[in-house]
N, C-alpha and C positions, 0 to 999 in steps of 0.2 A: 542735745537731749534725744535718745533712742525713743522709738516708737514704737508702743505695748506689743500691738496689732499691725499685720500686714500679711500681703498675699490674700491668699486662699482663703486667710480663715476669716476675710472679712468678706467673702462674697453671699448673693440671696440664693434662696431658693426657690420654687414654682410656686409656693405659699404667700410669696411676698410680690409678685406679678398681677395688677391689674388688668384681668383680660377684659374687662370691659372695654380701656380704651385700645385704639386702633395700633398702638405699639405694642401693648398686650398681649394682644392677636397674633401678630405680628412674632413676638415672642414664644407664645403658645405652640403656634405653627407650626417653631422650628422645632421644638422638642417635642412634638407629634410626630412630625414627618421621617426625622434622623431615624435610621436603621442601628439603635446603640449595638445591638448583639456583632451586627456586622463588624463595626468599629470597633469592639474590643477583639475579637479575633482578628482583626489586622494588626495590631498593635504587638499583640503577643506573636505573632507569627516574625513582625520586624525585628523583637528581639528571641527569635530562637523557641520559641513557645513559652516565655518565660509571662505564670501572668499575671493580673492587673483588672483594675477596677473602675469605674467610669464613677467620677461624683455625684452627687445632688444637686449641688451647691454649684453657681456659677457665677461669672462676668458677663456682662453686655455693654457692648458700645454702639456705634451708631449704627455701624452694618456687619456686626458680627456676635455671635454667640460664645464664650467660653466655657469649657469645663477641664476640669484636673483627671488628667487618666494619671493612676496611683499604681505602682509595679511592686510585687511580690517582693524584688530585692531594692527597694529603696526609691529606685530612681522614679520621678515624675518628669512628666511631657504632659501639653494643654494640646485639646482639638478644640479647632477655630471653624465653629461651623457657619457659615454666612447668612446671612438673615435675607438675603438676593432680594434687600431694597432698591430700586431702580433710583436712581439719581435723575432726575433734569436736566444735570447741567453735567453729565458727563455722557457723551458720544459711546464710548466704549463701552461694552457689555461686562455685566457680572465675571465671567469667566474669564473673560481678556485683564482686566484690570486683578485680579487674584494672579493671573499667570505672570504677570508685570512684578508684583510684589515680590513672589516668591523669586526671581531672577534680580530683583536687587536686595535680598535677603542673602541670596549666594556671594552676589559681587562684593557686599561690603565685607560678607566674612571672609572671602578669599584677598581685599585689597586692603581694607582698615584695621584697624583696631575697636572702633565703634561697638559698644555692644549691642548686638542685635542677637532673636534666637536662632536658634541652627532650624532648618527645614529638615526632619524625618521621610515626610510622603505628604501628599498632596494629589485634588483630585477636582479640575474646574468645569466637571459636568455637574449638569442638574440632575441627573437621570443617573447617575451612576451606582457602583454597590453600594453606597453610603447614604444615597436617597439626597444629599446638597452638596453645593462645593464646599469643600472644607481643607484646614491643614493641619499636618501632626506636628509642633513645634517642641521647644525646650523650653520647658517650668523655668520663672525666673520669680523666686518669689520676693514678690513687689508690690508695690502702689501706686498709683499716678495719684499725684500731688494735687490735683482739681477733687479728690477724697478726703484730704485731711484739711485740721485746723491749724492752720500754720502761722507763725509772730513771721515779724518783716526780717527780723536777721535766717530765719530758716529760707524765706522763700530768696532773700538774695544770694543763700546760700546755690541754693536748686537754679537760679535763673545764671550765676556764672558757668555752671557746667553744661546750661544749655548753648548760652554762647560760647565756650571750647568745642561743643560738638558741630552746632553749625560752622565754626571756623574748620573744621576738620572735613567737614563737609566739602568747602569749598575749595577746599585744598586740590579736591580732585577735578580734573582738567580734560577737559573735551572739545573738538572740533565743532558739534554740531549740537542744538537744540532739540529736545524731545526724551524718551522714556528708555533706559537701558533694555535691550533684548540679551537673547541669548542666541545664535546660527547653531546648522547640524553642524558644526565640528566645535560648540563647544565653545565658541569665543564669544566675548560680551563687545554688544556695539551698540550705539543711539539707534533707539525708531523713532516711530513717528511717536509724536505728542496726543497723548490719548482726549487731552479735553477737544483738542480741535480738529484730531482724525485726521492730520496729516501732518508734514514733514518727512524727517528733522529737519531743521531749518538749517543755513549756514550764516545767515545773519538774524541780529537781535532784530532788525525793521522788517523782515519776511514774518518770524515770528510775533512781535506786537501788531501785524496788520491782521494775518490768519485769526491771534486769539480777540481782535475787536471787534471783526466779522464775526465771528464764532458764539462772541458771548451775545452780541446784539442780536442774531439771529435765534438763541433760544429764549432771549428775552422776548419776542414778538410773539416765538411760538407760545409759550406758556404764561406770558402775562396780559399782554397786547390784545390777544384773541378773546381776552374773556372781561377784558376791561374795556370798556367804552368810552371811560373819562381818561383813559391811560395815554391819549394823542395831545390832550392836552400841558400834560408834564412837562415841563424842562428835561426833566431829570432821563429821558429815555434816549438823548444825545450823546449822554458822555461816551461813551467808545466812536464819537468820529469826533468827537473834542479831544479825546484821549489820545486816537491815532493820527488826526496833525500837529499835536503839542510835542509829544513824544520825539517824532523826526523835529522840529524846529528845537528844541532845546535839548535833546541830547544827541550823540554820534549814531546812532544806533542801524542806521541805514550801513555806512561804514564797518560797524563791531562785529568784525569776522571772529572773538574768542579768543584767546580758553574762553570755554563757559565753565560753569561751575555748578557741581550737585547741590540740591537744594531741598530740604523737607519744605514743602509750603502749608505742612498742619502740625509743624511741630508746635510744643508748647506742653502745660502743663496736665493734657487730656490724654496724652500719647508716650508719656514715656513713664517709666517704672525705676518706685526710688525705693532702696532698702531701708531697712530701722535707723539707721544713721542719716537718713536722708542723700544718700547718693547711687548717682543713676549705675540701674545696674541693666539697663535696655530700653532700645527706642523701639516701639511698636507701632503697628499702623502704615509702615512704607511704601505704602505705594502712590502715596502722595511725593515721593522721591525723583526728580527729575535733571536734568543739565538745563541751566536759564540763564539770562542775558544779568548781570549785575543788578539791576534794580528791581529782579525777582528776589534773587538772595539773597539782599539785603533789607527785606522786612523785615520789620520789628515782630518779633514772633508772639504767642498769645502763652505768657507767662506772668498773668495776673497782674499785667499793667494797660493803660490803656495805649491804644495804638498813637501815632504820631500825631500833635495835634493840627488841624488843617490849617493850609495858610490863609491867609487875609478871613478868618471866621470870626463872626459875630453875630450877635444876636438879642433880641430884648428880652427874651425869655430867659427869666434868672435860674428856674432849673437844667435847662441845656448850658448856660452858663456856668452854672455851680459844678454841672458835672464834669464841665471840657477841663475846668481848672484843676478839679480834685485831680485828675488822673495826670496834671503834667509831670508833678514831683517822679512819681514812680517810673513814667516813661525818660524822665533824663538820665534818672537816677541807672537805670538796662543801658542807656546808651555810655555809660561812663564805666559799667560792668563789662557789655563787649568789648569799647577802647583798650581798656586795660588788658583784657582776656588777647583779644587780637596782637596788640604790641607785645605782648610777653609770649603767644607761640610765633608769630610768624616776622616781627620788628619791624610790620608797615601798622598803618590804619584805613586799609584803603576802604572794606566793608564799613568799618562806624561812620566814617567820612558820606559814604554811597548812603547810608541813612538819613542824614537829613538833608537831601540832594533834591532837587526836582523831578528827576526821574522816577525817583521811590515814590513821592507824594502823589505824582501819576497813575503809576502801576495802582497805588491801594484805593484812587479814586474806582478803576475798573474793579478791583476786588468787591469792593460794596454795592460793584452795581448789581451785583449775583444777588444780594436783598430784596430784590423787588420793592424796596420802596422809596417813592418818592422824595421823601423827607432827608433820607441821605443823599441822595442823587443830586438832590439840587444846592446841598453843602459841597458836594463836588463839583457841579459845574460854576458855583461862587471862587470855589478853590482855584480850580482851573483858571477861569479869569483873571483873578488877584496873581498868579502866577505870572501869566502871559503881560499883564501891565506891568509887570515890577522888573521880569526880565528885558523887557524891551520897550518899556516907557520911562523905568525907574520909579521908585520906592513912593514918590510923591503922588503920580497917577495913581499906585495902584489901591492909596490908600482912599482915595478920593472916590473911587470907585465902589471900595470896598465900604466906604462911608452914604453913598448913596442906594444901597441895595441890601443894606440891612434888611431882614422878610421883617413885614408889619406883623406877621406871624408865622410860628414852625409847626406846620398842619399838625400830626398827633399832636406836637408838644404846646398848643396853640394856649395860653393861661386867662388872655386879658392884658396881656403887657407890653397892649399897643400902647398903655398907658404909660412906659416909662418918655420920657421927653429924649429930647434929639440931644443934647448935654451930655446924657446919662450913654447912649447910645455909641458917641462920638469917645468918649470915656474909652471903651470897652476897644474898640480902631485903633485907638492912641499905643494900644498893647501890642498892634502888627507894626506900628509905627513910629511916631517922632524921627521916621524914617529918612526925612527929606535928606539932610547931608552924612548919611551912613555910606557906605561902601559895599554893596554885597560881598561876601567871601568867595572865591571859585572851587566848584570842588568836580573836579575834571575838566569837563567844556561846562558846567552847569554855573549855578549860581545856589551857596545856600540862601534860605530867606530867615533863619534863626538869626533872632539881634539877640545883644547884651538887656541884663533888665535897667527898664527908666522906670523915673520917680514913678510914672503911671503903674508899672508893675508892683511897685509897693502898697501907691492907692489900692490896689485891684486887688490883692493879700489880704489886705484887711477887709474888703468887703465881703471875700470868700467865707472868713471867719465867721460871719452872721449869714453862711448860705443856709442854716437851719429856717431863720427869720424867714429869708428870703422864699423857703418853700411854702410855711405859712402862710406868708401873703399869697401869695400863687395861685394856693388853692383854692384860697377867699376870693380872686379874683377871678379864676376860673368859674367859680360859683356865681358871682356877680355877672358874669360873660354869659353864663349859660340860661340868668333871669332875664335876658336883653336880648340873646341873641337874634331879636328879630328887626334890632335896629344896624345898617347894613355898616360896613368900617370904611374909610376912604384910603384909596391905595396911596401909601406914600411917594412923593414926588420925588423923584428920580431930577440930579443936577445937569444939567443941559448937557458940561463940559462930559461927564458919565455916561449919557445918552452916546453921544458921539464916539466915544473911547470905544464902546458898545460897536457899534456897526463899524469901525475902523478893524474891529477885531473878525468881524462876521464877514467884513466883505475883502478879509486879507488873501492874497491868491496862494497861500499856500493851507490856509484852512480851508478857504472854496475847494480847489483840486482835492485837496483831501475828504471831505465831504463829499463831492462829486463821485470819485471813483471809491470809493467807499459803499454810496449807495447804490452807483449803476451794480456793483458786482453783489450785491446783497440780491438786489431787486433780480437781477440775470437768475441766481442761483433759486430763487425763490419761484419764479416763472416754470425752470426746470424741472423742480422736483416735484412742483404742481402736475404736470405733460406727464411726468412718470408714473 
């Protein structure tokens, strides 16, 4: 079924911007500041003096502005003017990452087929004739699909052509880690990696050591420094749990490449679908880089929920109800790539690299850019459940995983410390009935996906009444919050758990890894202190 509306004609205009709040403003700003008169005499001068109209009417995304420049004889082109939000969590400047984009804007038109727009001109001063950085692109008139009301055969309609483009993506083959340049004479080559301000890297373990420095170090700066309860987290470990798990379970010290190009924000916020619903451009690239396999093979954000974590559990029926709703649709993407990937390329090696441990790694550090807790320490559970199952077998890890259920999930915290250790053990049974399984190998790794047991069908039906399930919740939350002054007893942790615990903590290759981990955080911390 075609779609009425798209493009242009559904964008707002300055009447429908809340400048009260700080995005607003923010919004306001940029169409205060823009020099339009300048930017329409560039435009018409690019084509000959032929001219053209600047809209009303625009798009906004996260860090950029849209409007339709309209030409006398037909033709449209969008200026992209940048909203020069500062990121946290990226190293590189406004200007540098625009100049980034627009050099894999070239590369993919001169080497893919991928649709992407054509670059006109472009300009990554602040200061310049145009008053912001901005770029002259090509109309593609479209939609991103995170707009529309979409049924499930449309979106898996849209989610296979994502997986053909990220397979096309990957297609393309590099020596080295980090962000396409351009040199004076013209030739496209790896630089360095903008989140972590250096490289390229020549192996995947240069690279996962650099970005878990990288992210832990502006995790301190910007969460750390202004939180005081923040030392006592779990959750602020994962990148030295991340970077001895990673070398201990996969080659990655070794994986000199190909590497392979990779949107890491593709999904259904970033690409443009026409009235038929197919993609007629991928926008937003400068999220586009060369990465190690277990970058490029995340599961992308196309209206499914991400990978579900290993050994997770919980007694809280809403984070329960939630993790289960989203597995259908998350298998449902990986059976979409499989297919998509065997039919262009006749391997499976990316779906395979999906449900790998490696992947499950990588996206524990992806979460940890949330700043919060509450995830962080679903990962460093993950992590553990991983590392006993890999190297203790499926029976520890479940035992493990059975003893460290959270008596509660901070936000998500209900009152259902009240479900019983039965009920609990239930929910385990779902990573498990593990004991005489086999893991699958999928490279050097191991997947931890099993086949469904009876418990999975138990667990189906309880889904069914997750409506119930929230109603109680809140009734209990309610009842939690008339008490809360009566304190909870922390759950007892199994001796045999206990020890699994520091066997794991005091392994000499998570020591050394934590060790030089933090001396080189701590060195570079000291330095930039002196300077």
């Amino acid at each position: 079924m075609a779609l009425a509306t798209v493009g242009s004609d559904t964008w707002q205009d300055a009447s429908q911007v809340i400048t009260a709040s700080p995005r607003g403003k923010l919004i306001a700003n940029c169409i205060k500041t823009v020099k339009w008169e300048s930017l329409l005499m560039l435009c018409s001068n690019l084509r000959e003096g032929t001219g053209c109209k600047i809209s009303e009417k625009f798009s906004v995304g996260s860090h950029n502005l849209v409007k339709l420049v309209d030409f006398d004889d037909g033709v449209k082109w969008v200026a992209r003017i940048s909203l020069q939000v500062i990121d946290d969590f990226m190293t590189a400047s406004v200007e540098e990452r625009m100049d980034r984009e627009v050099t894999i804007y070239k590369f993919l038109k001169l080497h893919s087929h991928i649709p992407v727009p054509e670059v006109y001109a472009f300009d990554t001063s602040t200061n310049g004739e145009i008053g912001a950085p901005f770029m002259l692109l090509t109309y593609l008139h479209g939609t991103v699909p995170d707009e529309l009301d979409l049924n499930e055969d449309q979106k898996q309609f849209i989610q296979s052509q994502v997986a053909e483009t990220m397979i096309k993506l990957a297609a393309m083959k590099f020596d080295r880690i980090g962000h396409i340049t351009m040199d004076e004479e013209g030739e496209f080559r790896v630089g360095k990696d903008l989140e972590t301000n250096d490289g390229p890297y020549s192996t995947a373990g240069e690279y996962y050591n650099a970005l878990s420095k990288s992210r832990f170090r502006r995790y301190a700066d910007i969460y750390l420094a202004d939180n005081l309860e923040a030392e006592k987290e779990t959750g602020i470990f994962v990148p030295f749990v991340f970077n001895s798990l990673i070398q201990m379970m996969t080659n990655c010290n070794s994986d000199t490449g190909p590497f392979s190009l990779v949107h890491t924000d593709m999904g259904f916020h970033n690409i443009l679908v026409d009235a038929d619903l197919k993609i007629i451009g991928i926008i937003d690239c400068g999220e586009i880089y060369t990465a190690p396999i277990h970058v490029v093979a995340q599961v992308p954000s196309v209206n499914v929920a991400t990978a579900p974590s290993p050994g997770f559990a919980t007694r809280n029926p809403l984070w329960k109800a939630t993790h289960e709703e989203g597995r259908p649709g998350y298998e449902n993407f990986l059976k979409i790539f499989e297919e998509a990937e065997k039919r262009i390329t006749g391997k499976t090696e990316l779906a395979e690299a999906m449900v790998s441990n490696g992947v499950q790694l990588v996206k524990g550090l992806d979460k940890y850019l949330q700043l919060q807790d509450v995830f962080n320490s679903v990962s460093i559970r993950s992590y553990m459940y991983m590392y006993f199952h890999t190297f203790h077998g499926p029976k520890n890890a479940k035992e493990f995983t059975e003893a460290h259920i959270p008596q509660d999930d901070s936000d998500y915290d209900d009152g259902s410390d009240q479900y019983n250790e039965s009920e609990s053990s239930e929910q385990v049974e779902k990573q498990g009935n593990e004991e005489n399984s086999t893991p699958k190998e999928v490279g050097n790794e191991q997947d931890l996906s099993e086949p469904p047991t009876e418990s999975d069908e138990q667990q189906a039906d309880i889904n069914k009444d997750s409506g119930k399930d929230v109603e109680k919740a809140l009734e209990l939350n309610a009842q939690r919050k008339r008490n809360e002054d009566v304190p909870k007893q922390p759950p007892k942790a199994q001796d045999s758990s206990l020890a699994k615990v520091c066997q794991f903590l005091t392994n000499p290759y998570f020591l050394s890894g934590v060790l030089l981990h933090g001396a080189l955080v701590a060195i570079e911390l000291i330095l930039r202190r002196r300077t």
